[in-house]
N, C-alpha and C positions, 0 to 999 in steps of 0.2 A: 344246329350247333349244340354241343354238351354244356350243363349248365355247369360250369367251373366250381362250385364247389358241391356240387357233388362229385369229382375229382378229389378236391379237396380232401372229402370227409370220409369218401367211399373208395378209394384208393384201388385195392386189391379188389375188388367187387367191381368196378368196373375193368378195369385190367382184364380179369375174367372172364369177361362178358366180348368186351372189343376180342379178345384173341381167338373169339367165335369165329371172325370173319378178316380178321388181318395178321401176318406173322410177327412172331415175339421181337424179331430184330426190327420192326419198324414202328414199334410202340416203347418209349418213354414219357411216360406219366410222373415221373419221379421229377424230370425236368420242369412240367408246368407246375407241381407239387413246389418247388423250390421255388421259383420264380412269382408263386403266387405269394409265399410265404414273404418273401421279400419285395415285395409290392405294396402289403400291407404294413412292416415295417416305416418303409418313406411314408406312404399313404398318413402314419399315425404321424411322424414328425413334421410332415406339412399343416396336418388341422391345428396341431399345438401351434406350430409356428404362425400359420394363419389366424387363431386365435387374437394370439400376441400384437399379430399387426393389426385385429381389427382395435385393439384398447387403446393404440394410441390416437385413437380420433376424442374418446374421451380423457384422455394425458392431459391434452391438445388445448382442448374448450375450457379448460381451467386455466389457462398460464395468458400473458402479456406476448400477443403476437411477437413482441420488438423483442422481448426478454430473450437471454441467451439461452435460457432454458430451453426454451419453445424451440430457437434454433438449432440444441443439441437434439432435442427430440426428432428435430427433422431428418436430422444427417442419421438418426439411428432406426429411423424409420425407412430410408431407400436401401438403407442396408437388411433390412430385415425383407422390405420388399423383393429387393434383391434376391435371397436367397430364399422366399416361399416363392419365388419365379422359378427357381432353380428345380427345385422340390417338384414342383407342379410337370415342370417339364421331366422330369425323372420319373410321375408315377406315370405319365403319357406313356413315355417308354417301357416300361414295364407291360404296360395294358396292349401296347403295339405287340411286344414280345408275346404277350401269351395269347391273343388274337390268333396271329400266324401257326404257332402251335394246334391252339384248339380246333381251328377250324376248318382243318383237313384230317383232323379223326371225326370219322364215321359214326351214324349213330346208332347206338347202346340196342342192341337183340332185345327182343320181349326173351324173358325169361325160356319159356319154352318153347325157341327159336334153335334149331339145332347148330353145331358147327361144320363147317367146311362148307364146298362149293356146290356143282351141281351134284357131284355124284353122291350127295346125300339130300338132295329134296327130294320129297314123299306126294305119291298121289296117295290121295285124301279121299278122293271121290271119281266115281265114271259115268259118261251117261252115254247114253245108245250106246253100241256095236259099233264096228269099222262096218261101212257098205259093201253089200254084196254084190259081184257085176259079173254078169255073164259074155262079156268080152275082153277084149286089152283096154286094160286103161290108158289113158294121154293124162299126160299133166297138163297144164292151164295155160302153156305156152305153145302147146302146137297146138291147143283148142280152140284158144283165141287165133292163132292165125290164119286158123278153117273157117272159122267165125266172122271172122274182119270185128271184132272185139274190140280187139289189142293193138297197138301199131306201137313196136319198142323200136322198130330202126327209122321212122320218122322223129321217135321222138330224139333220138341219139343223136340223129343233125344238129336238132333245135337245143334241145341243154347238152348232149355230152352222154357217158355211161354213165348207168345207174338213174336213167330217166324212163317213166313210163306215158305212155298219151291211150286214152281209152276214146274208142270211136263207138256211135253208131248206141246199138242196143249195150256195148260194153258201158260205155258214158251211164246210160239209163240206168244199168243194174248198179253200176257204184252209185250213183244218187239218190237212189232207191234205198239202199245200205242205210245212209244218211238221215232220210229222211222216216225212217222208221226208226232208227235210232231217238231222233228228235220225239216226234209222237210219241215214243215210250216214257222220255224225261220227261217230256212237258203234265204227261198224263200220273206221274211220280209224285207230281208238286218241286219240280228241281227248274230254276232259274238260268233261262237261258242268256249265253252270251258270248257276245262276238267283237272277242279281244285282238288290240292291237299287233302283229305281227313282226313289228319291230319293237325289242325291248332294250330298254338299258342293259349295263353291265350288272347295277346293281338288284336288278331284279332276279336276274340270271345267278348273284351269289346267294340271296333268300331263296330260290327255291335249290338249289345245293349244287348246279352247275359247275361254279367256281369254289374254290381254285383249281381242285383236280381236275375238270373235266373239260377244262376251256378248250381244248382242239379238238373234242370232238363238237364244236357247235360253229353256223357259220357264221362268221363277222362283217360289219360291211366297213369300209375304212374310215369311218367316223367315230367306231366306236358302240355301234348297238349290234345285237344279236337278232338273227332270225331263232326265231321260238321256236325249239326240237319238239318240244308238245305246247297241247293248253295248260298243261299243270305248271310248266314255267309265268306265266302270267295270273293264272289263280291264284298261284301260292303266295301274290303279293297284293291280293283285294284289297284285304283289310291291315297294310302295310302301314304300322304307327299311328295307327288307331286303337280306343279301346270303347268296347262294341257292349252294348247292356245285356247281360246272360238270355233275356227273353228274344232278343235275335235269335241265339243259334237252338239248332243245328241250323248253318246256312247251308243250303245246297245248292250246288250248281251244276252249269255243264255247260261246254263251248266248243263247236263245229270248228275247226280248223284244219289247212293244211298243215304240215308239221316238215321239218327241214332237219336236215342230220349227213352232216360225213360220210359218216357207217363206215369208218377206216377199220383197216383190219384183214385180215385173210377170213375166208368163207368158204362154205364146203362146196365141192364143183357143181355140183346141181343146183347151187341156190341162184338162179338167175330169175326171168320177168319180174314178177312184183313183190320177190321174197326182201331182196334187200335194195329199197332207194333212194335217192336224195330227199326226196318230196313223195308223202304221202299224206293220203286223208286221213282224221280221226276225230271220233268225238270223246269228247272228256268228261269225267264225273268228277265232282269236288265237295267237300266237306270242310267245313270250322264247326269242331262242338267244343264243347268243356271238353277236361279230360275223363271227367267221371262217365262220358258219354260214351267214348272214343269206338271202345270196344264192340258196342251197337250199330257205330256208323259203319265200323267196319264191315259186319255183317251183311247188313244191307247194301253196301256195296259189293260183294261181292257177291250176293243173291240176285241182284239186280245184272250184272256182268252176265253169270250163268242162264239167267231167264233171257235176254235176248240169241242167245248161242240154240240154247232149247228152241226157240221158238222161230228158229231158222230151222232147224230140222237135224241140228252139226252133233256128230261124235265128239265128245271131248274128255280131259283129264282134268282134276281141277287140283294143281301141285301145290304142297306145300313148300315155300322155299328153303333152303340152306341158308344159316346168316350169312356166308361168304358169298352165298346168289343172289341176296338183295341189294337193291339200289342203295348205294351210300349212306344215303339223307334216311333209308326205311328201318323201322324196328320191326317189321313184319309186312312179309308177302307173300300173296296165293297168285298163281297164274292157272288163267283158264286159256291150255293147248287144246288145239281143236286137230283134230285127223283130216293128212293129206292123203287121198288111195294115188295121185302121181306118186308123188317121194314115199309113200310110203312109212310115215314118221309123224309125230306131233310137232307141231309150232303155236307158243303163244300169240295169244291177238287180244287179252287181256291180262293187264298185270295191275292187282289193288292192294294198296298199298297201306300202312298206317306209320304217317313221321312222328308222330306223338306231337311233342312243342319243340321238334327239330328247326323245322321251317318258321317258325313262329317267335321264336329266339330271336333267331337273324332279322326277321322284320319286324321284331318288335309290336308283336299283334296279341291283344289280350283282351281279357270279357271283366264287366264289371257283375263281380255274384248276386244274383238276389237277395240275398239276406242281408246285404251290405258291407262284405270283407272285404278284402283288399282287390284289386283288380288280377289278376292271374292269366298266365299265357293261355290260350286255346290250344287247341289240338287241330292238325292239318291231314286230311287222308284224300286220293287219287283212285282211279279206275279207268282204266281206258273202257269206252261203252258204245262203241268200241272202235278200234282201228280197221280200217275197211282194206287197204291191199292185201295181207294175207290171209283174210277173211274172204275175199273176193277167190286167191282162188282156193278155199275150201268151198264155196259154194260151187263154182265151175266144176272142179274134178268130184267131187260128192255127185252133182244132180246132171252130168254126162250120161247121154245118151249111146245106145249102142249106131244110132243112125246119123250121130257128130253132132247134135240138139242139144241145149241144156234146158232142163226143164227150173223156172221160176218158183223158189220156194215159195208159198203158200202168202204171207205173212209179204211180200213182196210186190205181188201184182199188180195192185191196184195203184202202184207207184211204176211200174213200169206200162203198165198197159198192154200184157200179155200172158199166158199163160207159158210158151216156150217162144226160147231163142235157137233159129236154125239159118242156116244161108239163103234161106227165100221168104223170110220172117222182116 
């Protein structure tokens, strides 16, 4: 959430900034501009008023209970009660009002964050080549099912479309993913953890879910949400707590399936494990100051690309468009890795920096070393990474001309083979 007066103060400069990523006809800032101004208005006649009401307690303790006096003070006292009730509930309102406002504008671009959508994010960086193959390539869907890998029409019994089921040495090599993932955080110094799966509503609007985004996430009918990643439950660690600056940088990360809609039209080749309800992912997370932020962000996203390298994968590492980043982000790099099936990039990491977006909403803040005042933290993300469309860049990458896929390097000794073939 935008801090309201910087609205306030900065008006046109942020305006400018939001119109990065949203169009001019669905920003007025003018509105919570006014709204706030008149907020603080009631806001000042209630403290007078409230004032007023606390002196009559000393009016009060001078005079003769029985005295008429006493008893006009009374009667001008629930009248006065009366109307700092009124007051109070006026500036409620008000604060309800600009709530609603504020909290479906997006957060504010890092300055050299460019505008518009995708067709203005920038690769930044490249590493390897596309692979060279001296036969027809398959994608990862007819591979796996030379493989027995993959089983998508068992699984489509069991949940429906849009479900995957991994058999056999497929099972193995996603685990594998996983657990190499893990070894590398643990080996980072980042704290692992294995958060709850059902979350509130209100966890779901700290990490920037709600309001907008509520249909893309599943509900159960009570009321909680399944987690679309681990970053929805990170983002609320340190949820109304205020944390002593020699804590952070906190760093984390958490193995989780991840649950998502994925409503929408998609391009006709995106089918097996391009787009599902449910997939695996590990998460990377950060609380620093804000003086930090900029370093976490780094690292995180150095940290993203060194696992990607060290699978062996071609990739892009993009810089986003403000109008391509996630809501709640003032900056993202996505690391797309090369599919030789489709023939195209697909992210399998996206690291993000919310600044004190996320951190607002939960009210999570560091007390500074030196002794100032307590101040929001800073909140940043990295998938470290997402294992289905990762999985199949490994498959169509390290395809064999003989229908084998050869086990990236960095892999084996969690699978316990060197290649996967139909007699393996």
């Amino acid at each position: 959430m935008i801090d309201i007066k910087k609205i306030v103060n900065n008006t046109e400069g942020v305006r400018k900034a939001l119109l990065k990523r949203i169009p001019e006809d669905e920003l007025d800032l003018g509105k919570i501009v006014t709204l706030y101004k008149e907020k603080q208005e009631a806001l000042k006649r209630y403290e007078t008023l409230r004032a007023e009401q606390n002196s009559y307690n000393e009016k009060m303790a001078k005079l003769d209970k029985g005295s008429q006096a006493f008893k006009d003070l009374v009667q001008n006292l629930k009248s006065v009660s009366a109307d700092v009730k009124k007051l109070e509930d006026e500036v409620k309102a008000y604060e309800d009002k600009l709530t609603v406002l504020i909290e479906v504008l997006p957060n504010i671009p890092d300055v050299d964050v460019v505008a518009g959508g995708k067709e203005n994010n920038e690769v930044i960086e490249t590493f390897g080549e596309k692979p060279e193959k001296n036969f027809e390539v398959k994608d990862h869907v007819e591979i796996g099912e030379e493989l027995g890998i993959f089983d998508f029409e068992r699984a489509a019994k069991m949940g429906g479309a849009q479900m995957a089921m991994y058999r056999g040495d497929g099972a193995l090599l996603e685990w594998a993913l996983i657990q190499f993932f893990i070894k590398e955080h643990l080996k980072d110094g980042y704290e692992m953890i294995l958060p709850p799966h059902l979350l509130t509503e209100n966890s779901a609007y700290v990490a920037g879910q709600l309001p907008k985004f509520k249909e893309d996430v599943f509900w159960t009918t009570d009321g909680y949400c399944l987690l679309p990643t681990a970053e929805t439950a990170l983002a609320n660690y340190y949820k109304d707590e205020i944390v002593d600056e020699s804590e952070l940088p906190k760093k984390l990360f958490a193995y989780t399936p991840c649950y998502r809609k994925e409503a929408g039209s998609y391009r006709a080749n995106e089918r097996g494990l391009m787009r599902m309800h449910q997939f695996n992912k590990v998460e990377m997370f950060q609380y620093t100051t804000d003086e930090a932020s900029d370093l976490a962000f780094e690292e995180l996203v150095g940290k993203a690309k060194d696992l990607v390298e060290k699978l062996g994968l071609h990739y892009n590492l993009v810089k986003l468009a403000a109008g391509d980043c996630s809501a709640g982000m003032a900056r993202t790099y996505d690391v797309e890795v090369y599919l030789p099936g489709l023939d195209r990039y697909i992210e399998v990491s996206s690291c993000s920096n919310a600044r004190d977006y996320q951190t607002r909403r939960g009210n999570m803040r560091f007390k500074p070393a030196d002794g100032g005042k307590p101040r929001l933290m800073h909140s940043l993300n990295a998938s470290g990474l997402a294992t289905s469309r990762l999985m199949v860049a490994v498959v169509e990458t390290y395809q064999n001309s003989d229908g084998s896929i050869t086990v990236p390097d960095v892999l084996r000794d969690f699978v316990g083979k060197d290649k996967i073939s139909k007699n393996s």
